[in-house]
DOKEGU-300134 format. One line per 3 residues: number of its first residue (from 1); their letters; for each residue x, y, z of C-alpha. Coordinates in steps of 0.001 Angstrom, whole numbers, plus 500000, padded with zeros to 6 digits. Layout:
BEGIN
NUM) a) X Y Z | ...
END
This chain:
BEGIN
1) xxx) 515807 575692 167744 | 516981 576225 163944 | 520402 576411 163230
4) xxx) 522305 578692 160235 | 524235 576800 158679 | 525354 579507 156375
7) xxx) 526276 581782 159812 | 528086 578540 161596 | 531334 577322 159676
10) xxx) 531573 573724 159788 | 535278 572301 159462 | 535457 568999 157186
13) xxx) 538899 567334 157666 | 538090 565608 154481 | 537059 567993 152728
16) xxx) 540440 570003 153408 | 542310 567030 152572 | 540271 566881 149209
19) xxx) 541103 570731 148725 | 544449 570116 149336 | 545355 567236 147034
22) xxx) 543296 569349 144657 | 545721 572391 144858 | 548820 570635 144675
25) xxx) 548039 567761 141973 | 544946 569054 140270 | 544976 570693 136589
28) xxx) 545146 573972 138757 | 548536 572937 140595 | 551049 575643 140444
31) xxx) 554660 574638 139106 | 556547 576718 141857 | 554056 575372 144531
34) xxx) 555724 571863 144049 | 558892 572961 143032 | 559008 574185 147098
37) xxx) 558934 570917 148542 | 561433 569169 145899 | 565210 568437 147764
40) xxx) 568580 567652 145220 | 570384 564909 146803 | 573818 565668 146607
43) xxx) 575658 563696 144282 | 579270 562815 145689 | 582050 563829 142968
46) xxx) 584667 561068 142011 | 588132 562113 142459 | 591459 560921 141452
49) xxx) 591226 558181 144192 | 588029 556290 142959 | 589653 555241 140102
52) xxx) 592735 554016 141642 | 590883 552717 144634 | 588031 551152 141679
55) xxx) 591550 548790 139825 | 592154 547471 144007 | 589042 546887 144335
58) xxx) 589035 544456 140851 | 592268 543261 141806 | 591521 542068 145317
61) xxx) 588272 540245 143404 | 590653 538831 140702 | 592929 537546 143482
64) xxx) 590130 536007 145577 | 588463 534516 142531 | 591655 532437 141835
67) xxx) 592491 531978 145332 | 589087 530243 145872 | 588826 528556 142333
70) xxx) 592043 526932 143377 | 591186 525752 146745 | 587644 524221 145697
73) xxx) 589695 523070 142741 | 591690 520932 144531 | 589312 519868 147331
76) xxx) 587075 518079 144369 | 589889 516713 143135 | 591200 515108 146449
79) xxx) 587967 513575 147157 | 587275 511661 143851 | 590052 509370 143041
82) xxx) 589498 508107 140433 | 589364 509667 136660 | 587304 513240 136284
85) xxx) 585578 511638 133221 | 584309 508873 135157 | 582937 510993 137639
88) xxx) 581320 513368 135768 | 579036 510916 134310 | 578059 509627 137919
91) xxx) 575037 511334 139423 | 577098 512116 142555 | 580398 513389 140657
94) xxx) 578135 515592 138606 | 575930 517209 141782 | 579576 517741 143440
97) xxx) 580821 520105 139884 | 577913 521857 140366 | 578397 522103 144180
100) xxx) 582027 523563 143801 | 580527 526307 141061 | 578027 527429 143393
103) xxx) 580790 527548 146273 | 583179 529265 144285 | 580567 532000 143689
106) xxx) 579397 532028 146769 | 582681 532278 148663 | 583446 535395 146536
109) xxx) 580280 536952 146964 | 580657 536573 150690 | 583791 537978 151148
112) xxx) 582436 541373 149480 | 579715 540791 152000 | 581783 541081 154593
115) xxx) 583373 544498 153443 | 587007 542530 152902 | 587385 543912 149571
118) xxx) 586547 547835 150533 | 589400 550148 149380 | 589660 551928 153103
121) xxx) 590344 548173 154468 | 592568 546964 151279 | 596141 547163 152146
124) xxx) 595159 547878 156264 | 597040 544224 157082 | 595070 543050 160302
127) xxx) 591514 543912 159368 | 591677 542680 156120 | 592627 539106 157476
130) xxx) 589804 538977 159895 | 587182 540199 157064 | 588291 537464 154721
133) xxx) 588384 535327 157749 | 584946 535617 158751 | 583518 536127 155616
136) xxx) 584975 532706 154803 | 583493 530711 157719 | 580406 532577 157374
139) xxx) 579766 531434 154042 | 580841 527334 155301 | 578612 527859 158387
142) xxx) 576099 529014 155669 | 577060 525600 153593 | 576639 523419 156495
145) xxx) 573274 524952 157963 | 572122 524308 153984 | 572964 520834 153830
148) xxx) 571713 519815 157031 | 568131 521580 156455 | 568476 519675 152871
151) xxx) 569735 516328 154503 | 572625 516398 151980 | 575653 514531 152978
154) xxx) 578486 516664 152576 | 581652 514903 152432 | 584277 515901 154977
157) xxx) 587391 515038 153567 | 585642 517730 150538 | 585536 520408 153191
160) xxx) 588493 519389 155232 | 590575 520195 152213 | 588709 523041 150769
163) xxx) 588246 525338 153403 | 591856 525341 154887 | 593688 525328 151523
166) xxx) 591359 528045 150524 | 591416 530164 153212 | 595079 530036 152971
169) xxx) 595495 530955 149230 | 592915 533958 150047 | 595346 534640 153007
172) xxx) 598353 534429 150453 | 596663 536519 147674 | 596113 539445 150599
175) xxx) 599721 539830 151820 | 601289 539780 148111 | 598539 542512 147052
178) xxx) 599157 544105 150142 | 602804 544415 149840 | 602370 545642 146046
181) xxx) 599777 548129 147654 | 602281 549551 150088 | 605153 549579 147540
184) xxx) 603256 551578 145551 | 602364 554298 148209 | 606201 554368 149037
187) xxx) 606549 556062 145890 | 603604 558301 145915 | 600694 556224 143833
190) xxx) 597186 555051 145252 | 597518 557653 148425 | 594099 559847 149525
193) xxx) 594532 563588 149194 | 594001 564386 153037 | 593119 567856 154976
196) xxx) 593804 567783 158844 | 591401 569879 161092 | 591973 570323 164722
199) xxx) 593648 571454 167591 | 597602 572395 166484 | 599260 569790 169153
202) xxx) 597094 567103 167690 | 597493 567902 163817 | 600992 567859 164605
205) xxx) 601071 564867 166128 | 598823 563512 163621 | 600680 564971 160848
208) xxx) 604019 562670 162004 | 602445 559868 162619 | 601216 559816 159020
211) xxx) 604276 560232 157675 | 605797 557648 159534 | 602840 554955 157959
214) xxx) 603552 555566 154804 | 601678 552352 153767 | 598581 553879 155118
217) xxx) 598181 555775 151955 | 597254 559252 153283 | 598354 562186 151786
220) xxx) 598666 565431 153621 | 597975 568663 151308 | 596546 571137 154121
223) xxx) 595528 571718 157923 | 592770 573875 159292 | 593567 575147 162293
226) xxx) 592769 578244 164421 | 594268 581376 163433 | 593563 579912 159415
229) xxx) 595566 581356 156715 | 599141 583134 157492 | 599530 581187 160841
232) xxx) 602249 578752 161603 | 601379 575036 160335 | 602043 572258 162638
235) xxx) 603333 570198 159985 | 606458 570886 158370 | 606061 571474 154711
238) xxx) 602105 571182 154745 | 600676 574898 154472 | 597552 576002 156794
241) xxx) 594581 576144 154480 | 591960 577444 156505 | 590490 577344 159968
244) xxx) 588530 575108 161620 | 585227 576015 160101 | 586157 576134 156853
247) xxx) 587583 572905 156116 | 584485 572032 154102 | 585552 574505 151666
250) xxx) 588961 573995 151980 | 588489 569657 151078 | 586888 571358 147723
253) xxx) 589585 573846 146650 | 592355 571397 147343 | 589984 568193 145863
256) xxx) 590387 566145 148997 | 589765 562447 149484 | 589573 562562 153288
259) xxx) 589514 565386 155991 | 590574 564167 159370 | 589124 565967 162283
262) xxx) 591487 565604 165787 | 590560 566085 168764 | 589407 569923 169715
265) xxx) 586774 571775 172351 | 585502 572822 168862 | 584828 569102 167425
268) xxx) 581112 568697 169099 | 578560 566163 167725 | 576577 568512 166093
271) xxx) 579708 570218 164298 | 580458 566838 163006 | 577223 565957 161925
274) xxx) 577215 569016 159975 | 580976 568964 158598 | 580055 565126 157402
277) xxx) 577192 566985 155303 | 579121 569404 154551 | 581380 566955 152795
280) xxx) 578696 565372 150842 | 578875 567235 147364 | 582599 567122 147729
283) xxx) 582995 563392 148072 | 585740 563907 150914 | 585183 561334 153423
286) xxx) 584923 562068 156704 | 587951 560705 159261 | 587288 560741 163039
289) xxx) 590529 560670 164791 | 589919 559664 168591 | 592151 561171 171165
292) xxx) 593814 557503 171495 | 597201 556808 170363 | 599537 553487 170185
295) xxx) 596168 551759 171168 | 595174 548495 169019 | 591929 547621 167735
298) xxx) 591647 544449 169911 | 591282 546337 173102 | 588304 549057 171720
301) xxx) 585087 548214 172032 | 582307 550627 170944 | 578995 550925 172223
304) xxx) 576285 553293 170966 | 574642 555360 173387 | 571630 557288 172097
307) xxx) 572872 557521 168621 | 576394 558707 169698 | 578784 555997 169402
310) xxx) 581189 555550 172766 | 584800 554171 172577 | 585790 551942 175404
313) xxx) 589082 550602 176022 | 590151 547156 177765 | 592652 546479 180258
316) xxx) 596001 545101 178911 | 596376 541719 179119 | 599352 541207 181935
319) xxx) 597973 538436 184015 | 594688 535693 184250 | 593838 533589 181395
322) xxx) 596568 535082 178556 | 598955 535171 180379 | 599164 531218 180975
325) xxx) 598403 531383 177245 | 601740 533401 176643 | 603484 530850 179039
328) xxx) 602963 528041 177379 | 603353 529202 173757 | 606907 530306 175255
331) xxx) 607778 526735 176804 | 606525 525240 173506 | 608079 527616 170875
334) xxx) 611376 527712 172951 | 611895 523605 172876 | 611238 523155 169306
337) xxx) 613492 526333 168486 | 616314 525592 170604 | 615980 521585 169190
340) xxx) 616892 522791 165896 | 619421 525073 166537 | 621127 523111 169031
343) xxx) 624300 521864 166706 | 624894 524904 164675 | 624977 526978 168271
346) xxx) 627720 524117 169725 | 629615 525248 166432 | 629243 528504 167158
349) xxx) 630198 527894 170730 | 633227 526631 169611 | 634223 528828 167007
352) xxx) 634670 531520 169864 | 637087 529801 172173 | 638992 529014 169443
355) xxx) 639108 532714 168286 | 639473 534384 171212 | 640419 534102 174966
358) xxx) 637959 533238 177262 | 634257 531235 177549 | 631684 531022 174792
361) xxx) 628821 531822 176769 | 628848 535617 178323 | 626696 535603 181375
364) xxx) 625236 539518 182228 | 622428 540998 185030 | 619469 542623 183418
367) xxx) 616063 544210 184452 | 613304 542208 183417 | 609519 541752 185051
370) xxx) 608628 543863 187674 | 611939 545564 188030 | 613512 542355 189330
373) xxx) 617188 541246 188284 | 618327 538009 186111 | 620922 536247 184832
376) xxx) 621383 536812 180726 | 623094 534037 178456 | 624893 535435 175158
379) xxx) 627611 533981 173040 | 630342 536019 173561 | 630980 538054 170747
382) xxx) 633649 540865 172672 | 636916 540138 173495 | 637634 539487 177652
385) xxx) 637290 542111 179644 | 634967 544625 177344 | 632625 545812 180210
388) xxx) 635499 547591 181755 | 635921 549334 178540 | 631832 550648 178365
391) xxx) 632279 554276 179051 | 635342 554296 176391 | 633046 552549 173570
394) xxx) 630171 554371 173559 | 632002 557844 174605 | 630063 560998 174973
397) xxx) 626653 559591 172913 | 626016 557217 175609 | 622169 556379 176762
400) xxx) 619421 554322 176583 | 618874 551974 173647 | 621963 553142 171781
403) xxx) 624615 551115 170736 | 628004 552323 168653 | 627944 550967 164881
406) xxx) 631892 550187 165232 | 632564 548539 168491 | 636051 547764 168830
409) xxx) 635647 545702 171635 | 633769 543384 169027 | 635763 540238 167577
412) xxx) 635722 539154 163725 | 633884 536142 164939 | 631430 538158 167461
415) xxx) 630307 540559 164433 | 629255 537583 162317 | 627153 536449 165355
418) xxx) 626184 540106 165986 | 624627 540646 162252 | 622695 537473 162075
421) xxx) 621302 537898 166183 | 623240 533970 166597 | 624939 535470 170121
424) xxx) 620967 535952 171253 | 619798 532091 170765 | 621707 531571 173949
427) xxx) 618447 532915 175497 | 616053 530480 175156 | 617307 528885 178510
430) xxx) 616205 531919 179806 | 612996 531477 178170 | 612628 527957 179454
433) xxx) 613683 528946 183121 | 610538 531389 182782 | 612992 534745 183152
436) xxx) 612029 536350 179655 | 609485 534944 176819 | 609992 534604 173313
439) xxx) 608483 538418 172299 | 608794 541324 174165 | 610858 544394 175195
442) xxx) 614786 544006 174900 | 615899 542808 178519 | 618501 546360 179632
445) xxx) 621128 547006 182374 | 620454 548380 185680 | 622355 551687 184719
448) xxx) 619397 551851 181687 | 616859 551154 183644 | 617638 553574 186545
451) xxx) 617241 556481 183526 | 613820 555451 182722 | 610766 558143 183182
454) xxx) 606922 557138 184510 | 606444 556442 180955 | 609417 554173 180155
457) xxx) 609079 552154 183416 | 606123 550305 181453 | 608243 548379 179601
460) xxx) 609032 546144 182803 | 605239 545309 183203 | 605867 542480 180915
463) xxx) 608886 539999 180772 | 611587 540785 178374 | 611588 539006 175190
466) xxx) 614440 536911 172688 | 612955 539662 170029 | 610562 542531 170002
469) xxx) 608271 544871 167838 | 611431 547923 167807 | 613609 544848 166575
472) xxx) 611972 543926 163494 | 611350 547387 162341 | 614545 548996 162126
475) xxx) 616561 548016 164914 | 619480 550246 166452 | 618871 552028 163150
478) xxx) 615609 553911 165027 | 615748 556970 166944 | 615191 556222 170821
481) xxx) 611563 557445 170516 | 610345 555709 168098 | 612200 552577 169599
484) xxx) 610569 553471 172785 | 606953 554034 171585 | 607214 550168 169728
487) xxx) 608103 548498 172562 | 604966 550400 174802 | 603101 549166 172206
490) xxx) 603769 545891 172421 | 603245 546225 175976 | 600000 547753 175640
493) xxx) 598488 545609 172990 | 600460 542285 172795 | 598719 539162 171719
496) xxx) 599568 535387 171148 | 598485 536726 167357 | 600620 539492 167202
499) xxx) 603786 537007 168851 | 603678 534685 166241 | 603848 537661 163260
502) xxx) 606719 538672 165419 | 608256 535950 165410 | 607932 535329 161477
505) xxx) 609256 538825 161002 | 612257 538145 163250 | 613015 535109 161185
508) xxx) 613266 537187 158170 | 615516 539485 160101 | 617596 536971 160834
511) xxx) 618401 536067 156978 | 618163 539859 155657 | 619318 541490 158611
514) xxx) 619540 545637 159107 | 620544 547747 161927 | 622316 545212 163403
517) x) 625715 545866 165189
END
């Protein structure tokens, strides 16, 4: 049998792969043929904040450079007593300058490894610590697993003076360019030109709670919500924009920094995907806001599922292993604090029965854990007989949390005590007889309590404390809400981390005091 080839087609894969590479690369090789496969990556436009966020960013690396310098510094010169010169020309002395170059470089290179000097986490307080912090000890685990492998014998006193003093200068340099960061924002500088997108109730909300964090640096110049243009904005004094779809175009017009997307049955995975490239040629970043509130970073943990990241939140920690934690820090903190103030509170003591009739110490039954009943100690700073006289004090404005700005019932003696919080030390027996711990919610009365909602009633799932979250940030100067919404913080999201910055806030408090009356 003879086959035609000519009548058969035979099909040559590489011969159609020649053909191919032929068409589209040869001499032949049309311009518009390869112009069809050719993409432009979108270039992201710098705004107003790169250049502000670009001086932080050499700023935090100036203030880590001689916050490092420092503490190396100083650890080299600890461990070599005797002269610099002499030490330089011994083989040991010299390997150790070059050691403490290398570190110093090292260190600082780390901590940019670690994403401690980014401008969204410059200035955030909490995550900036931990960044430095693990940066830092990532970089000393580093050092040790180097020395080891290179059986060099690092001297300890070296390290045991470096790292700490180090660490604590970085720590230093942080808060003071935080502080300068925040002050800044408080008039208006280094803030992100922001566009909200969402559901109205949650732009709203939103909207307020950026105001209130002023240090957080966002700036709110529009919303998109439904309804778009001519509708009624959810944030007083920010106009509506746009709706919901066109915030892309909306975070160009206004030349946005950030858009913020809320919570909405609109905000689906693939709308996000697509808003996020949306956003690219802009150079807007894109801000998911969770449908969480007043919950700290601590207790999220997130797990990707598939490509689609899942938040999960932790139990607060009321009982088990923190709690014993809490306990003791309390039992601790309240004997050395109560050592040292033990003769100026006798003098205080005896100030007020000289001053007015009656004891020093006023005794009074609050709520604390659980709901259940204790006995309070105060110095007595009313005159004898003042309970009787409640309803007349406060008058008509009486409720929860509020307290009148000119008691009369108050002595001259009692509003000294008063404006320095000396009538609360008293309460450290309390704290020692395991009735209320250091931090926490303010201890109330029983005619306080009974007005407390679902929500309030939260507050007693802790013990009360000798000072709180509400009472280093304003005091009896906040409105109830916001005094309200601190202390369910604290309740949520309390840690042994978080009591001791209380505690060194209250301390300040206690020397510059405000709202206190």
């Amino acid at each position: 049998m003879t086959i035609d080839r000519n009548a058969v087609p035979v099909t040559d894969p590489y011969r159609e792969t020649d053909a191919l590479e032929e068409q589209f690369s040869g001499p032949s090789a049309r311009t518009e043929d390869r112009d069809a496969f050719r993409i432009d990556i979108p270039r992201p436009r710098r705004g107003a904040a790169a250049r502000w966020q670009d001086d932080l960013n050499t700023q935090a690396l100036v203030y880590d450079l001689i916050a490092v310098s420092l503490g190396v510094g100083l650890g080299y010169f600890l461990r070599f007593d005797r002269a610099v010169e002499v030490e330089l020309l011994e083989p040991r002395g010299g390997l150790y300058v070059l050691l403490s170059v290398v570190l110093v470089e090292g260190w600082v290179l780390a901590l940019g490894l670690a994403g401690s000097r980014r401008p969204e986490v410059i200035g955030s307080g909490r995550e900036e610590y931990l960044r430095a912090i693990r940066g830092t000890l990532g970089m000393f685990g580093l050092l040790a697993v180097v020395c080891f492998l290179a059986k060099f014998d690092l001297a300890r006193s070296y390290v045991a003076v470096t790292l700490p003093v180090g660490l604590a200068l970085l720590l230093l340099g942080r808060w003071l360019l935080q502080r300068r960061l925040h002050e800044r924002r408080r008039r208006g500088e280094c803030r992100r030109r922001t566009v909200l997108v969402g559901s109205r109730a949650a732009v709203g909300d939103l909207g307020r709670r950026i105001e209130r964090a002023s240090g957080a640096g966002f700036e709110v110049v529009g919303v998109c919500v439904r309804g778009g243009v001519g509708s009624a904005s959810p944030v007083e004094g920010v106009p509506v924009l746009g709706s919901v779809e066109q915030a892309a175009d909306v975070a160009a017009r206004v030349d946005a920094d950030a858009v913020a997307v809320t919570a909405h049955e609109d905000a689906t995975p693939a709308a996000l995907k697509q808003l996020a490239w949306d956003l690219e040629p802009t150079g807007a970043k894109l801000v998911v806001v969770p449908g969480l509130a007043d919950v700290a970073a601590p207790r999220l943990v997130i797990t990707p599922v598939d490509g689609t990241p899942m938040v999960q939140v932790t139990h607060p920690g009321y009982t088990g292993l923190q709690h014993v934690a809490k306990r003791a820090f309390d039992v601790a903190g309240a004997t050395v604090i109560l050592a040292v103030t033990l003769v100026p509170l006798v003098v205080c003591a005896v100030l007020v029965r000289l001053t007015s009739r009656g004891p020093a110490l006023f005794r009074q039954q609050r709520i604390g854990l659980n709901g259940e009943p204790f006995t309070m100690y105060k110095l007595r700073s009313m005159r004898l007989g003042s309970e009787a006289r409640l309803s007349e004090a406060l008058g008509a404005e009486a409720g929860v949390f509020y307290k009148p700005r000119n008691d009369p019932r108050v002595t001259r003696v009692g509003r000294f005590l008063r404006k320095y919080s000396i009538d609360e030390f008293p309460q450290l027996i309390n704290v020692l007889k395991g009735d209320m711990s250091l931090v926490g919610p303010r201890p109330q009365v029983a005619d306080e309590v009974r007005q407390y909602d679902d929500t309030w009633k939260r507050r007693l799932y802790v013990k009360p404390g000798l000072t709180g979250l509400w009472q280093v940030s304003g005091r009896n100067d906040l409105p109830v809400d916001q005094s309200v919404r601190l202390d369910l913080y604290y309740v949520e999201n309390w840690s042994l981390l978080g009591d001791v910055a209380i505690i060194l806030r209250t301390a300040r408090e206690v020397f510059m005091p405000s709202g206190a009356y």
